[in-house]
N, C-alpha and C positions, 0 to 999 in steps of 0.2 A: 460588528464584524467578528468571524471567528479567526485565527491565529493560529496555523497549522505549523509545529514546530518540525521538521525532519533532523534527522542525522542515518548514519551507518555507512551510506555509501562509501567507496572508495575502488582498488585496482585489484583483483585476485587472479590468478591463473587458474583456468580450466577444473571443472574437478573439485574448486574450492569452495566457502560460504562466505556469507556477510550475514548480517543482521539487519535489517532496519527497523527502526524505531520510528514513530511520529504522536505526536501531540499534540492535542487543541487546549493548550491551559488557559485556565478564566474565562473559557466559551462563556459569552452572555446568552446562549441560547441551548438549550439540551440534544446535545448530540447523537444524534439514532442509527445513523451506519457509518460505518467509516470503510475506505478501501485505499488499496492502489493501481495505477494505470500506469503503465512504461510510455516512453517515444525515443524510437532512433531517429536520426538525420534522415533525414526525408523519408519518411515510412507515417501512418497512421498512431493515433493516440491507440493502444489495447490496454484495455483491462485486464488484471491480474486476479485479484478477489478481493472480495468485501465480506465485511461483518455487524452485523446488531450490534448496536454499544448495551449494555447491560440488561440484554432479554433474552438473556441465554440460546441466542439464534446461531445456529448452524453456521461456522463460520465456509464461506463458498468461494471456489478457485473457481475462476470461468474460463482461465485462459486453460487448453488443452496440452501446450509444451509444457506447463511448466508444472503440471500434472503430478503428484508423487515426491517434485523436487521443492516447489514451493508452499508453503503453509504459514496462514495470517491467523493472526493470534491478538486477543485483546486482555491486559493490562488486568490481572485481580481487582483492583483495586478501582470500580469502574467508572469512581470521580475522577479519576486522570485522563481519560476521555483518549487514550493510549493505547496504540495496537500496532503491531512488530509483523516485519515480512521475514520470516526464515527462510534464506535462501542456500539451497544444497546443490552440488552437482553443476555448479553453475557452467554454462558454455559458452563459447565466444557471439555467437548469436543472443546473449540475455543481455547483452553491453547495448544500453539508453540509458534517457535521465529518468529516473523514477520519481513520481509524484505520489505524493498522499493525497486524500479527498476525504472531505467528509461532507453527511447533509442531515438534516433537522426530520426528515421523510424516511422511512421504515425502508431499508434497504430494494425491497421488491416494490419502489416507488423510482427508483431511481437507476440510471444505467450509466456507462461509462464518460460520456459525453454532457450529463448537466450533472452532476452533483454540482450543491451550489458552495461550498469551498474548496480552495487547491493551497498544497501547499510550494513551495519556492524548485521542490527536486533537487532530487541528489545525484550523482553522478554515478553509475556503477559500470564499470571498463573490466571484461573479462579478455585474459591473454592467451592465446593458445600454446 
């Protein structure tokens, strides 16, 4: 099994940032995209963007709001199997739990809905 470690979440007001972080440390298996996906209370799972782990791939926002304000970032170093959601501008509509994901399949093998690890979600509450 792979081990999706998250942090960053937390409460900001409008306007503000977080950072999130996630990691698959000790994957027994070689990690090839990694992304994240939001979910509010009663609302659908959406994708935010994903990235290539260490093949220098394009890192890709799909979701269209968060457009300019959001950018996924992967880790130098890219045995730590680690990639960061900077989130800018945030607004009271970006408040769900945010998940990490990652899968073994070359990013354009996979879509919001099967990547096959998830990680626990962090909570992110933006206040107006």
């Amino acid at each position: 099994q792979v081990r999706l470690v998250e942090s960053g979440g937390g409460s900001v007001q409008a306007g503000g940032s977080l950072r999130l972080s996630c990691a698959a440390p000790e994957s027994p298996y070689r990690i090839t995209c990694m992304g994240w996906f939001r979910q509010a209370p009663g609302k659908e799972r959406w994708g935010i963007a994903r990235i290539g782990i260490g093949s220098g791939g394009i890192p890709l926002v799909v979701d269209d709001s968060v457009m300019g304000r959001f950018a996924i970032s992967e880790d130098n170093d890219h045995a730590k199997n680690t990639v960061y959601l900077q989130m800018n501008s945030l607004k009271p509509e970006d408040t769900a739990m945010y998940y990490c994901v990652a899968d073994t399949r070359p990013c354009a093998a996979v879509t919001t809905t099967n990547f096959q690890y998830r990680g626990q979600g962090v909570q992110v509450t933006v206040s107006s």
